[in-house]
VOMI-646547 format. One record per residue: residue in three letters; x, y, z of N, C-alpha, C in turn. Coordinates in steps of 0.2 Angstrom, whole numbers, padded with zeros to 4 digits, always signed. Example, Ala and Ser with C-alpha at 12.3 -4.5 7.8 and 13.67 -1.06 7.14 Angstrom:
// residues 2
ALA+0066-0028+0039+0062-0022+0039+0066-0016+0039/SER+0064-0011+0035+0068-0005+0036+0064+0000+0039/
END
This chain:
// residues 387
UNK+0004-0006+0000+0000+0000+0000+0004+0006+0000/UNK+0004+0011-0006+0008+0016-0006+0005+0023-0002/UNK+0007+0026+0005+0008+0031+0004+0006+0040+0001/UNK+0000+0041+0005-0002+0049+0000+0003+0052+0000/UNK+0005+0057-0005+0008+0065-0003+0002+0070-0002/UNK+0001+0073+0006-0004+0078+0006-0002+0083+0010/UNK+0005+0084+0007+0009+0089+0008+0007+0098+0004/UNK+0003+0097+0000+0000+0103-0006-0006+0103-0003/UNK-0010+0099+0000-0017+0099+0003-0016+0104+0010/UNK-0011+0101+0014-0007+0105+0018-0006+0113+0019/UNK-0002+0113+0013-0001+0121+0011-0005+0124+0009/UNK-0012+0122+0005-0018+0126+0005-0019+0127+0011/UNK-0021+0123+0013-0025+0124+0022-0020+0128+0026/UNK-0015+0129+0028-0010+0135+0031-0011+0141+0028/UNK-0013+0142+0021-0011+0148+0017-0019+0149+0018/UNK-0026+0147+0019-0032+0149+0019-0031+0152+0026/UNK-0040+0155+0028-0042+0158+0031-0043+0154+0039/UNK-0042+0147+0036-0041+0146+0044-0036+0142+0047/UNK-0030+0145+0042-0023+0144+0044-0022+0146+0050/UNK-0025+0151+0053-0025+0155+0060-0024+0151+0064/UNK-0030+0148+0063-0030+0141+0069-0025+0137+0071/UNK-0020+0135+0066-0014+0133+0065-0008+0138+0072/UNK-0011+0144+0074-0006+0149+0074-0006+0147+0084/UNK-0001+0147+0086-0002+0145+0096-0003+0154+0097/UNK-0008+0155+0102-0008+0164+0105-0004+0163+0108/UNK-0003+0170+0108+0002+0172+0113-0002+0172+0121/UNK+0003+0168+0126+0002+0168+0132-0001+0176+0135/UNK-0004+0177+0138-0006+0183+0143-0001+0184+0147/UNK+0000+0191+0147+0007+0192+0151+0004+0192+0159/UNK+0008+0191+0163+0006+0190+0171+0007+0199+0173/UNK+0005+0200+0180+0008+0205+0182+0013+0205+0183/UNK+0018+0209+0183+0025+0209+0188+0025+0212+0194/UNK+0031+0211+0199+0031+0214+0206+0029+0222+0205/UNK+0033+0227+0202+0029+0232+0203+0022+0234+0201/UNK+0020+0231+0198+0011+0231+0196+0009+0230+0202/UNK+0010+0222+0204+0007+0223+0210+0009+0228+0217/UNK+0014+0231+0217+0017+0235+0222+0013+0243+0222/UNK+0013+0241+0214+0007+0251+0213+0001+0248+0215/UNK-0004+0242+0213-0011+0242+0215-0010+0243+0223/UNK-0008+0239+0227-0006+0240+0234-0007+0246+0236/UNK-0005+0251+0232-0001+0258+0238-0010+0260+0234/UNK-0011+0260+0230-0018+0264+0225-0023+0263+0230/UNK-0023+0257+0235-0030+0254+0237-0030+0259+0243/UNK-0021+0260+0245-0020+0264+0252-0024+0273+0250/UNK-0022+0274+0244-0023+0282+0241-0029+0280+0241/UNK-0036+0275+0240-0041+0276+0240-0045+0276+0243/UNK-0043+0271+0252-0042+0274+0257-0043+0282+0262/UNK-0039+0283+0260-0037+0290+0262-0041+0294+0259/UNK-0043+0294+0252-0046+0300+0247-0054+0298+0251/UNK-0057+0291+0253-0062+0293+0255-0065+0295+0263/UNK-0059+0293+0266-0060+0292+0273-0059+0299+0277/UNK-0055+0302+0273-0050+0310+0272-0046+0307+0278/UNK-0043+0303+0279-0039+0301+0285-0033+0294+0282/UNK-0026+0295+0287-0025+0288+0285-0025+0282+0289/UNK-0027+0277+0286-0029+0270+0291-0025+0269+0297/UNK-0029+0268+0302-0025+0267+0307-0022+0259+0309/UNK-0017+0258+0313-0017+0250+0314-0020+0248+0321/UNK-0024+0252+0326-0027+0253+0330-0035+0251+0328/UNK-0036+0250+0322-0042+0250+0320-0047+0242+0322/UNK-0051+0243+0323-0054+0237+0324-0058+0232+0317/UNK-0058+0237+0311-0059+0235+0305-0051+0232+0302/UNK-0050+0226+0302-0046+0220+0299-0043+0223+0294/UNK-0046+0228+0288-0044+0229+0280-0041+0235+0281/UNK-0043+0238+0288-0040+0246+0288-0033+0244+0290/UNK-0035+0240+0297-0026+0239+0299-0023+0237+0294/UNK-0025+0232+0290-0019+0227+0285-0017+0233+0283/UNK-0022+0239+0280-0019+0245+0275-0014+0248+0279/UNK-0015+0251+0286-0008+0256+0290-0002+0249+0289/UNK-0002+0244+0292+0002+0239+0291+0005+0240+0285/UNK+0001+0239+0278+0007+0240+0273+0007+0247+0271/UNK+0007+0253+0275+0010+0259+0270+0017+0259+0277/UNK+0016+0256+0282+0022+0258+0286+0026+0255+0284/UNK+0027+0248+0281+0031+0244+0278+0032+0246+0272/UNK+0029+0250+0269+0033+0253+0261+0037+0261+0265/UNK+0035+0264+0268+0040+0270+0271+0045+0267+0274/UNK+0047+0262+0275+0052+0258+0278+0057+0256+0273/UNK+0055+0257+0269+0058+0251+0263+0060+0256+0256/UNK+0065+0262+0256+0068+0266+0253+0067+0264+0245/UNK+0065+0258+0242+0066+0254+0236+0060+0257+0233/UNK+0055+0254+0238+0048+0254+0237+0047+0263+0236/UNK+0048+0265+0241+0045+0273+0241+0049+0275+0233/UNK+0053+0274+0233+0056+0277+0227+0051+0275+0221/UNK+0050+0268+0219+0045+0268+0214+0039+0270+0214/UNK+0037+0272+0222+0031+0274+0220+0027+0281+0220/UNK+0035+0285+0220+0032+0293+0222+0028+0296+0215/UNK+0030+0293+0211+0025+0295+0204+0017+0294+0205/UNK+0015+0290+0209+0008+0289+0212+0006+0290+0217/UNK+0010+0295+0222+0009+0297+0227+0007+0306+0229/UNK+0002+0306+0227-0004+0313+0227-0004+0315+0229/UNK-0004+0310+0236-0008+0312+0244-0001+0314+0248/UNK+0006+0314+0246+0010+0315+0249+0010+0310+0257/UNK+0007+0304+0255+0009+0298+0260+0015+0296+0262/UNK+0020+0295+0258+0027+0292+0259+0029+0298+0258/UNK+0029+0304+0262+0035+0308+0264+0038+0308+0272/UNK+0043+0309+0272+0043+0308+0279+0045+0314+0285/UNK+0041+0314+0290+0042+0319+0294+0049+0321+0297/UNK+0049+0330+0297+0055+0332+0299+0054+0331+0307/UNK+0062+0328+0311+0063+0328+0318+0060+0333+0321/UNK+0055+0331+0328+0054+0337+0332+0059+0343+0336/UNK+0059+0348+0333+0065+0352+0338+0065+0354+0345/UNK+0059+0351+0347+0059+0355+0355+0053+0347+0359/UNK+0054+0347+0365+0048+0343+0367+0041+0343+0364/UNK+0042+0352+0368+0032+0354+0366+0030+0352+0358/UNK+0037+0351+0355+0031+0350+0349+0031+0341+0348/UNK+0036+0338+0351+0037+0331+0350+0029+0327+0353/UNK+0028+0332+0358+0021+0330+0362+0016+0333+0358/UNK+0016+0339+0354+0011+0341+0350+0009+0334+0345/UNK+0014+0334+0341+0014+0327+0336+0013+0322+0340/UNK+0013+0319+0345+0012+0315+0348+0007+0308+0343/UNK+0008+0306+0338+0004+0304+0335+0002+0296+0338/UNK+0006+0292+0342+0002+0285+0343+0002+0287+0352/UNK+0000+0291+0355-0002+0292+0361+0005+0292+0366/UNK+0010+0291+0366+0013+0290+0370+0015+0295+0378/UNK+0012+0300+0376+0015+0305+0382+0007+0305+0384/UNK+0001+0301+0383-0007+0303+0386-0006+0299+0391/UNK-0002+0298+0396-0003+0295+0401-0008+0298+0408/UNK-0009+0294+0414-0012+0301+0419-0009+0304+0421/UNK-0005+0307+0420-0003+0313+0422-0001+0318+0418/UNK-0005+0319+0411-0005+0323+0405-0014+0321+0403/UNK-0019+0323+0409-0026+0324+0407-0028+0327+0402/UNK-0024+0335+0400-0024+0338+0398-0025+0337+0392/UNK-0022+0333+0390-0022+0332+0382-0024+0326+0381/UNK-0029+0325+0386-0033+0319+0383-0041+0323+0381/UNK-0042+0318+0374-0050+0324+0373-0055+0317+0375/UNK-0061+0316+0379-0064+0313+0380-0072+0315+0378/UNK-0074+0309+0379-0081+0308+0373-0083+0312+0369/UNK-0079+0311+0364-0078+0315+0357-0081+0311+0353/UNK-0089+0309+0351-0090+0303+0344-0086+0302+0338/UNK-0083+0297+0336-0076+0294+0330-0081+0295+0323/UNK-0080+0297+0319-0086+0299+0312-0084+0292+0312/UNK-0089+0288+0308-0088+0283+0304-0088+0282+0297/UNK-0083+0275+0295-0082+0277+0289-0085+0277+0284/UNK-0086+0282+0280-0089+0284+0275-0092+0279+0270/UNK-0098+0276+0269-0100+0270+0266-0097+0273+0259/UNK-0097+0267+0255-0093+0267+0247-0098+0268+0244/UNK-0095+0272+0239-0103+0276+0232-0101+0272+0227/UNK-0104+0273+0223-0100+0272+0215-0096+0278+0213/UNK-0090+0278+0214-0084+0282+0214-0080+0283+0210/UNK-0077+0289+0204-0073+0285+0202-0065+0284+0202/UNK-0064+0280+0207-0055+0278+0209-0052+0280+0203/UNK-0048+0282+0207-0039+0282+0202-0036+0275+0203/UNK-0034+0270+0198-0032+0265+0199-0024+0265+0193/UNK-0020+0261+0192-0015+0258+0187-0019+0259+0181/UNK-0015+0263+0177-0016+0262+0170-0012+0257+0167/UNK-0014+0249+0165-0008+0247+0163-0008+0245+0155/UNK-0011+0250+0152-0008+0252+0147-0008+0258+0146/UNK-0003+0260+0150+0001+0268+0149+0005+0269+0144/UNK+0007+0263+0143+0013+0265+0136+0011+0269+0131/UNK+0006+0265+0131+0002+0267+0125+0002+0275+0123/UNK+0000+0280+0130+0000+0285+0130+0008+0290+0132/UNK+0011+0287+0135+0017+0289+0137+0019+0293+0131/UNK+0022+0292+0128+0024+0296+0122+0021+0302+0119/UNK+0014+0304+0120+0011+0308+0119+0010+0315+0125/UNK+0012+0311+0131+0012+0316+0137+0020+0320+0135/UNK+0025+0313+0134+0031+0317+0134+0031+0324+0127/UNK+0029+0323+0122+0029+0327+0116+0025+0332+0118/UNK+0020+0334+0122+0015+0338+0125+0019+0342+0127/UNK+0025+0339+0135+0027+0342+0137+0035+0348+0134/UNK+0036+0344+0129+0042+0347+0126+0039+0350+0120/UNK+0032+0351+0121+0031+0357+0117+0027+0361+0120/UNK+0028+0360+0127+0025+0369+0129+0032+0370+0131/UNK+0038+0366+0132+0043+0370+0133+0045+0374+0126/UNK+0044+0371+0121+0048+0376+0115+0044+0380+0112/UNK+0036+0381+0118+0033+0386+0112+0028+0383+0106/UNK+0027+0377+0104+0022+0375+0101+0015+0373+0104/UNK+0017+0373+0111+0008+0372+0113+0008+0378+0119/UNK+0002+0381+0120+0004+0386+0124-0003+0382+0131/UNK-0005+0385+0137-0009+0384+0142-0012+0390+0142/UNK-0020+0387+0142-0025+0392+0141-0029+0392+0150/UNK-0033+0397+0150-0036+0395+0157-0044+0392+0154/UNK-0046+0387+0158-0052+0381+0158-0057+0387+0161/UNK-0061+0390+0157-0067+0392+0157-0074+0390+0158/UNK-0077+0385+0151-0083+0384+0150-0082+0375+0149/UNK-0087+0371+0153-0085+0363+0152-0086+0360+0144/UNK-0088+0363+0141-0088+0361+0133-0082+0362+0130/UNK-0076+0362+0132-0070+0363+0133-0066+0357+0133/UNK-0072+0352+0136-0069+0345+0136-0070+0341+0132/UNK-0065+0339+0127-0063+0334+0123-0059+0329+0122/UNK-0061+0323+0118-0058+0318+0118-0052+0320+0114/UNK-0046+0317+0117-0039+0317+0112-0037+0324+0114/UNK-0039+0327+0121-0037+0334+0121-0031+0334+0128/UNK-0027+0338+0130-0022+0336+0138-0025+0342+0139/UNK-0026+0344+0148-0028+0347+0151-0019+0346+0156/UNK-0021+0352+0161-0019+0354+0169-0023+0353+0173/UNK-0024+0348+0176-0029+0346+0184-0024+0344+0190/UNK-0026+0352+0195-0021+0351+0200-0016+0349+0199/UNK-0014+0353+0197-0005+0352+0193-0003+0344+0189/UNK-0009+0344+0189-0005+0337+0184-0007+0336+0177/UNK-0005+0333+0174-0006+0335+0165-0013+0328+0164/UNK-0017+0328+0159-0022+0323+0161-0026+0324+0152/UNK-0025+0317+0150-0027+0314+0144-0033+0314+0144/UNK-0039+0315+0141-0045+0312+0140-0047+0309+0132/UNK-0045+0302+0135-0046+0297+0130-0053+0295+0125/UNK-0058+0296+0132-0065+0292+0131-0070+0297+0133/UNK-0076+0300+0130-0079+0303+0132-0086+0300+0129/UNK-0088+0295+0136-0096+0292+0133-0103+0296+0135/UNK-0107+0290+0130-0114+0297+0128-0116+0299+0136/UNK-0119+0305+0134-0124+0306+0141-0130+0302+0145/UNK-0130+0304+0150-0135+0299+0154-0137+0305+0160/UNK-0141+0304+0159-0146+0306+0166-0143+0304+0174/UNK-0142+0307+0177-0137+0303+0184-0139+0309+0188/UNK-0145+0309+0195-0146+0314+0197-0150+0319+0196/UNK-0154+0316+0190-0156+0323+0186-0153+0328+0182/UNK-0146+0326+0181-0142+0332+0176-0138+0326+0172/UNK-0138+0330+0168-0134+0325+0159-0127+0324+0162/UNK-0126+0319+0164-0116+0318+0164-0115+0311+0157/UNK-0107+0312+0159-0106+0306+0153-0098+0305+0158/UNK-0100+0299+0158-0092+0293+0161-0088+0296+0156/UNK-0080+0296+0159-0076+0297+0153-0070+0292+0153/UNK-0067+0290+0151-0059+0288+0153-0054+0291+0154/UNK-0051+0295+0157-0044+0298+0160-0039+0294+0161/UNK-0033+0297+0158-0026+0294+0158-0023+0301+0160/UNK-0017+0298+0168-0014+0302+0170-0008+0302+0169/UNK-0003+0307+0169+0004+0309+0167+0008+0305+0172/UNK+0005+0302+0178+0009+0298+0184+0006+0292+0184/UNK+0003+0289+0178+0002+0280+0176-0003+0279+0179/UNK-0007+0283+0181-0014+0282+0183-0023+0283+0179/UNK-0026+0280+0180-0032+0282+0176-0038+0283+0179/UNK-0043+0285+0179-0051+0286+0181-0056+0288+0177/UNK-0060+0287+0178-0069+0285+0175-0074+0291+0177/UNK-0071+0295+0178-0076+0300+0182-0078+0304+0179/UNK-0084+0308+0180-0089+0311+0177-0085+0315+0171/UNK-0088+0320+0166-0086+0326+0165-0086+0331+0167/UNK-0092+0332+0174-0093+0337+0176-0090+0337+0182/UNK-0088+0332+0186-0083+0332+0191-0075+0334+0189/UNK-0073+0330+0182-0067+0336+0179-0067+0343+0178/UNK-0073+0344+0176-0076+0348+0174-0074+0354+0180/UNK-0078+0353+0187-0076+0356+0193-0070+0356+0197/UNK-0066+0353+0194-0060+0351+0195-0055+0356+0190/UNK-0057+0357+0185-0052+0360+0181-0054+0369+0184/UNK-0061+0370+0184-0062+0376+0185-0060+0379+0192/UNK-0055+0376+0194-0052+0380+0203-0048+0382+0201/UNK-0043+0377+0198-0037+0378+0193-0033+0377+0189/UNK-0037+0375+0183-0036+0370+0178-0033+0373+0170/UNK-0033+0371+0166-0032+0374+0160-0030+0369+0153/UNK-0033+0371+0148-0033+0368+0144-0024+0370+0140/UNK-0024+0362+0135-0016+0362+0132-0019+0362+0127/UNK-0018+0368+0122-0020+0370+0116-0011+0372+0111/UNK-0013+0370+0102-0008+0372+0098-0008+0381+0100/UNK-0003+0383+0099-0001+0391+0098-0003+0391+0094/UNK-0007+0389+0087-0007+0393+0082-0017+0390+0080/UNK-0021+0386+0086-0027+0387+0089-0031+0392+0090/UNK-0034+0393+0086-0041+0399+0089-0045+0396+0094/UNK-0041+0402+0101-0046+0397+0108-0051+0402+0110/UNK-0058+0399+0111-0063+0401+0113-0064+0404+0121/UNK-0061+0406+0125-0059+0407+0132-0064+0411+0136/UNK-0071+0413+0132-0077+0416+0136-0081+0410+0139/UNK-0083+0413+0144-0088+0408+0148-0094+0407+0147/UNK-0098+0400+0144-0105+0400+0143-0109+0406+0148/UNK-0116+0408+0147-0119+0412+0152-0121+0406+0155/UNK-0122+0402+0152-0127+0397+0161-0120+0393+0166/UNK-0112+0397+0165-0107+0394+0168-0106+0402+0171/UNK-0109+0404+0171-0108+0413+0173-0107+0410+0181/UNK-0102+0413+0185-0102+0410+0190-0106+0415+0197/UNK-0111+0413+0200-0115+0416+0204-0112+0416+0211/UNK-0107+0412+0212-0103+0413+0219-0100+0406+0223/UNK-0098+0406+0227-0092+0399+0229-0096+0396+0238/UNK-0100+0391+0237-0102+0389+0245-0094+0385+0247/UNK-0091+0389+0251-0083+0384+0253-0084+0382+0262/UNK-0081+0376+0261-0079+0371+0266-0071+0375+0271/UNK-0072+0375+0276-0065+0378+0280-0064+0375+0284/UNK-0058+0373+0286-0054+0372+0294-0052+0376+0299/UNK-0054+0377+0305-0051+0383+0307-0044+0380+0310/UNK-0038+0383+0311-0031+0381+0313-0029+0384+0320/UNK-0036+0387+0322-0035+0390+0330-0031+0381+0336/UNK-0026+0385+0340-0025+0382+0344-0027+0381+0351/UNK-0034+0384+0352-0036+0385+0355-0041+0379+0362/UNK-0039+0374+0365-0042+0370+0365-0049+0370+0365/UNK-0054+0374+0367-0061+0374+0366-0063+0373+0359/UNK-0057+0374+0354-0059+0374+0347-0057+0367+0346/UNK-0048+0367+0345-0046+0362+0344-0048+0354+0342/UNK-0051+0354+0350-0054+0346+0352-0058+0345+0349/UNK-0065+0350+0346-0069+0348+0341-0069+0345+0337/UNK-0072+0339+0335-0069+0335+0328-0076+0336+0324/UNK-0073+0335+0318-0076+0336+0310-0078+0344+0314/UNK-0075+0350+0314-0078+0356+0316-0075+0360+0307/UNK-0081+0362+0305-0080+0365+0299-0084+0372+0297/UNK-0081+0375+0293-0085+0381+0293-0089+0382+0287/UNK-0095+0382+0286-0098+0381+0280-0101+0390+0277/UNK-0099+0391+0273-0100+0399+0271-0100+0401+0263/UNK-0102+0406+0260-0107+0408+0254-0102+0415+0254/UNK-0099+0414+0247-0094+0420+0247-0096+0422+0237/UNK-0096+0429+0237-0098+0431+0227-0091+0432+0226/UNK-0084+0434+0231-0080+0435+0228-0075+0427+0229/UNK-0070+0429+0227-0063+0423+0230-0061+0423+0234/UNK-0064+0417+0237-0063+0414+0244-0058+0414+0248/UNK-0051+0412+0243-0045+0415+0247-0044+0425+0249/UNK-0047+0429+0245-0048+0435+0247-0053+0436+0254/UNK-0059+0432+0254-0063+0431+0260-0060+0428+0265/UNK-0055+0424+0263-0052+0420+0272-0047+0426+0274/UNK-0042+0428+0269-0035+0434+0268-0034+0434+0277/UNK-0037+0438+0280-0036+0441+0286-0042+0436+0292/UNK-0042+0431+0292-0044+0428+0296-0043+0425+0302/UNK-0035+0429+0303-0033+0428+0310-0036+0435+0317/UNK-0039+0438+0313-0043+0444+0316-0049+0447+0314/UNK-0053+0440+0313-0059+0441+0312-0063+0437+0315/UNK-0068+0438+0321-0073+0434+0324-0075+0427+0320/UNK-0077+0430+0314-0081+0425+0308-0076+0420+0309/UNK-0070+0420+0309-0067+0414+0306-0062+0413+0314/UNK-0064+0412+0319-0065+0412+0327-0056+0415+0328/UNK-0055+0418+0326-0051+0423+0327-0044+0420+0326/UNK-0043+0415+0321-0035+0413+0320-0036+0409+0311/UNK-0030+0410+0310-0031+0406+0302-0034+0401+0301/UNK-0037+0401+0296-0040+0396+0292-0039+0393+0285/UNK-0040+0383+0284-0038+0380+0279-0041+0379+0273/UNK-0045+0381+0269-0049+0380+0266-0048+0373+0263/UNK-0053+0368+0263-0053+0364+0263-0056+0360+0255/UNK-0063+0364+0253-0065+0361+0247-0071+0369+0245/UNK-0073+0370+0237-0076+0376+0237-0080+0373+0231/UNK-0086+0375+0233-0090+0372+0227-0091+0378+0222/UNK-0092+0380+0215-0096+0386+0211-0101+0385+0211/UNK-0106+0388+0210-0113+0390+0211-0114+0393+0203/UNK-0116+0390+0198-0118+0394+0190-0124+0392+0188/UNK-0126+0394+0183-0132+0391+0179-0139+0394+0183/UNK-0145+0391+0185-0149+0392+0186-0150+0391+0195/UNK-0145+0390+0199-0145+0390+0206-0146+0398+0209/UNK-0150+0397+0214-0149+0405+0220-0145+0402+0223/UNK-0141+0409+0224-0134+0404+0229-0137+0407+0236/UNK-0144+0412+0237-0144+0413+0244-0149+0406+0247/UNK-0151+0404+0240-0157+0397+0242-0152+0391+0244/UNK-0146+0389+0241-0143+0387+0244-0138+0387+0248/UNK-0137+0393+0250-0132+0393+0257-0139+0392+0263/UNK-0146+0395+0260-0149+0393+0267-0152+0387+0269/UNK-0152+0382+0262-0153+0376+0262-0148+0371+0267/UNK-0140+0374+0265-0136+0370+0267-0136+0372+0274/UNK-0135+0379+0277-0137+0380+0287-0143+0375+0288/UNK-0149+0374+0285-0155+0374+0288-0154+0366+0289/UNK-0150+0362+0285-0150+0354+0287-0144+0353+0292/UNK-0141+0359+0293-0135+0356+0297-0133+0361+0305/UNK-0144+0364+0308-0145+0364+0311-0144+0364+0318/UNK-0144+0358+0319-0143+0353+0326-0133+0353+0327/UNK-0132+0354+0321-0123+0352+0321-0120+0357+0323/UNK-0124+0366+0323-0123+0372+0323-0116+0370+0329/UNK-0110+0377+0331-0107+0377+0336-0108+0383+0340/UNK-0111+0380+0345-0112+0386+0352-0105+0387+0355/UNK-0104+0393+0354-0098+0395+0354-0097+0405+0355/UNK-0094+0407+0360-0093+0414+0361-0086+0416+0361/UNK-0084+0421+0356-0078+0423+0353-0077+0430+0356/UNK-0070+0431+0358-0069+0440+0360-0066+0440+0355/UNK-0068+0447+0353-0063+0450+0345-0058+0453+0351/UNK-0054+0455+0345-0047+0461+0347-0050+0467+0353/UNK-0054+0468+0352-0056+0476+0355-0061+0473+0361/UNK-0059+0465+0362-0062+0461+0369-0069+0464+0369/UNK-0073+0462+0362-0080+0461+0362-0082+0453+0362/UNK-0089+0453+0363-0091+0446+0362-0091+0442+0356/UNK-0093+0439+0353-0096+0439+0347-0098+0431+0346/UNK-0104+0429+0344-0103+0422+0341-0104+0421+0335/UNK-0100+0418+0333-0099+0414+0327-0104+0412+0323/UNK-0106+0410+0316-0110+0409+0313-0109+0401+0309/UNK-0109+0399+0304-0107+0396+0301-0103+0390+0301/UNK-0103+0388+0307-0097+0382+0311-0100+0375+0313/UNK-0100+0372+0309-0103+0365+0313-0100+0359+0314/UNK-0102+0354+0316-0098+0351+0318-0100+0343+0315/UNK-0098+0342+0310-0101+0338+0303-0095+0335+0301/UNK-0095+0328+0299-0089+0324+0295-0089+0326+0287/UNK-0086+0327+0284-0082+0332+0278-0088+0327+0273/UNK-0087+0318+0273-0091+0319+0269-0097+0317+0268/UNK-0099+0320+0276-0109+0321+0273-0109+0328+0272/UNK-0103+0332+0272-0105+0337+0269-0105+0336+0260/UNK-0101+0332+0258-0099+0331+0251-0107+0329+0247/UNK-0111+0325+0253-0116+0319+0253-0121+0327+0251/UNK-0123+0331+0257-0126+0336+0255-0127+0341+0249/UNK-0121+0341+0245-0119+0346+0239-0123+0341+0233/UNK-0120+0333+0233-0124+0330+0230-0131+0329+0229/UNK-0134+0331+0236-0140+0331+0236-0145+0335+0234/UNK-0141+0343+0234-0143+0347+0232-0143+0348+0225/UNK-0135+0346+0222-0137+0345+0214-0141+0339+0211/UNK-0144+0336+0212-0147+0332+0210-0155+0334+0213/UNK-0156+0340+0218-0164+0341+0219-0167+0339+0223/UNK-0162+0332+0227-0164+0329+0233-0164+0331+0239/UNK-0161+0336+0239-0161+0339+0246-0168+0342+0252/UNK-0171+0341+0247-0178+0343+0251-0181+0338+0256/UNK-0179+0330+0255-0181+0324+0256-0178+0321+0263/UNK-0173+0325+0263-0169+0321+0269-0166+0327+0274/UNK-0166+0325+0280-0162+0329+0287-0157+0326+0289/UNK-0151+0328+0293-0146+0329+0296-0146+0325+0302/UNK-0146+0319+0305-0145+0315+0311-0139+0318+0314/UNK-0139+0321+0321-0130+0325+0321-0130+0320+0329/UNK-0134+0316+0330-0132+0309+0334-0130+0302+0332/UNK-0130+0299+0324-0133+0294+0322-0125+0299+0315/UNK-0124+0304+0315-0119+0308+0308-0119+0303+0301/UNK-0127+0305+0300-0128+0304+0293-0132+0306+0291/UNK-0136+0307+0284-0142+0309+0283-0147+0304+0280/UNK-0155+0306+0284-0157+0303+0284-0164+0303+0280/UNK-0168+0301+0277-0173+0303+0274-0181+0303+0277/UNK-0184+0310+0275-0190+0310+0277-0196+0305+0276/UNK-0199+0302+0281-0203+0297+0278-0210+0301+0276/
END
């Protein structure tokens, strides 16, 4: 019995359409240690961005401690810190400078060590602990792990606003935001890849986008949220030789700034207040409103941090909502009596005593029309809805 030759039958079938099949894929690449080393630290920055705190290892919450555990373990470990200061935002892995004098060693006293009995004084007792902040649909900064992709576009961006080919324009109006376009958001340079359709969220038109950052990071977050983001102090990257539209929509006319403050008084009847915030309605620039706030009753008579500033545009009364925001956070008010300079009385306005983010929970509420529906629990520090 002879033998086929079906070596020609062969070669038509490799050279056809589903010679493919013939072909092995390529294996999927694993992560490597520093992939895993940036997801690690991202979870720690995610952390922190929701809780406005960093985890503590005291914590009775299992995932908190594990996270203080590994950010102390990465400050210790010089290798690590250094790979990871390009994703470090929050200024976590920086290390503090030596205290110069006791009093402040005891000031900073951060894991209690000098609160023994016989330092009562600087114990603060029954002070309610905020809880942490239930998770939204949020959108995290995580690993871009196809940065590459885009690396090369941040670099050529940047070496043409050095020579003069691209100039920075100031971020006016949110129809400014484009796909394939690089911005300045809080000083960092930021891609917008993806800009999907609108959708109803809240009652106002948003659209998810994809963001690629200049420090290997990426996020999902509104347009309108970049949006508010750009307008503190932001700026579009436009060619020099672009015709840029730099006037403000009217319905972006800005009507005024409801701002978040911290007061920095050392005073302990202040001090030891926790979540003490000052919530207030300003037409001009907030930082000109705080300027002189070491000698002003309103702001209890020592410097203040501003913390976050909402704009107020479009179709909003900003008197309806600054008196929306006092009237729900009522019960939180601070009784409290201040001597000015000239040793008068004075109290304060504006000062409550509320976790940063039900304040965040109320501005949402108010953008979205809900705020009519729900009150302020300032025993229980959450909001709750009217039945």
């Amino acid at each position: 019995m002879t033998n086929k030759d079906y070596s020609k039958e062969l070669l038509k079938l490799f050279e056809s359409e589903d010679g493919k099949l013939f072909v092995a894929k390529d294996k999927p690449k694993g992560s490597t240690a520093d992939d895993r080393l940036a997801d690690s630290f991202l979870e720690i920055i995610d952390f922190v961005t929701e809780n406005e705190r960093k985890p503590e290892i005291n914590s009775k919450d299992f995932s908190e401690e594990s996270l203080a555990v590994r950010l102390e373990a990465i400050k210790n470990t010089p290798d690590k810190v250094m790979a990871l200061e390009k994703y470090d935002s929050l200024g976590l892995l920086e290390q503090p400078n030596a205290p110069k004098s006791i009093e402040e060693l005891i000031k900073n006293d951060e894991f209690g060590i000098f609160s023994g009995e016989g330092n009562d004084i600087m114990n603060v007792k029954n002070v309610p602990v905020a809880p942490i902040a239930a998770p939204k649909s949020v959108a995290r900064r995580k690993r871009a792990k196809d940065f590459d992709k885009f690396k090369d576009g941040f670099e050529t961006v940047q070496d043409g606003l050095k020579n003069g080919e691209y100039k920075l324009m100031r971020f006016t109006k949110s129809n400014q935001i484009m796909e394939g376009k690089y911005y300045i958001s809080m000083g960092l340079m930021v891609f917008v890849e993806k800009i999907n359709k609108k959708e109803i969220v809240h009652g106002r038109l948003k659209s998810r986008t994809r963001l690629v950052f200049e420090n290997g990071t990426e996020s999902e977050m509104y347009d309108r949220s970049l949006a508010n983001d750009l307008y503190i102090d932001g700026y579009c990257v436009v060619h020099k030789d672009e015709i840029f539209d730099d006037t403000s929509d009217e319905a972006e006319q800005i009507k005024g700034y409801i701002y978040v403050a911290r007061s920095l008084s050392e005073d302990p009847k202040i001090s030891t207040i926790e979540n003490l915030y000052k919530i207030g309605f300003s037409k001009t620039s907030v930082f000109k409103r705080t300027a002189n706030a070491k000698d002003d009753p309103t702001y209890l008579m020592a410097d203040v941090e501003l913390v976050e500033s909402y704009r107020l545009t479009g179709d909003y009364n900003p008197q309806k909502v600054e008196h929306m925001i006092h009237r729900v956070f009522t019960d939180a008010a601070l009784d409290l009596r201040i001597i000015d300079k000239n040793e008068r009385e004075y109290k304060p306005m504006e000062w409550y005593s509320v976790p940063i983010h039900i304040i965040r929970e109320v501005v949402d509420l108010i953008d979205s029309g809900e705020i009519v529906h729900y009150v302020y629990d300032s025993d229980k520090q959450e909001m709750m809805q009217v039945q």
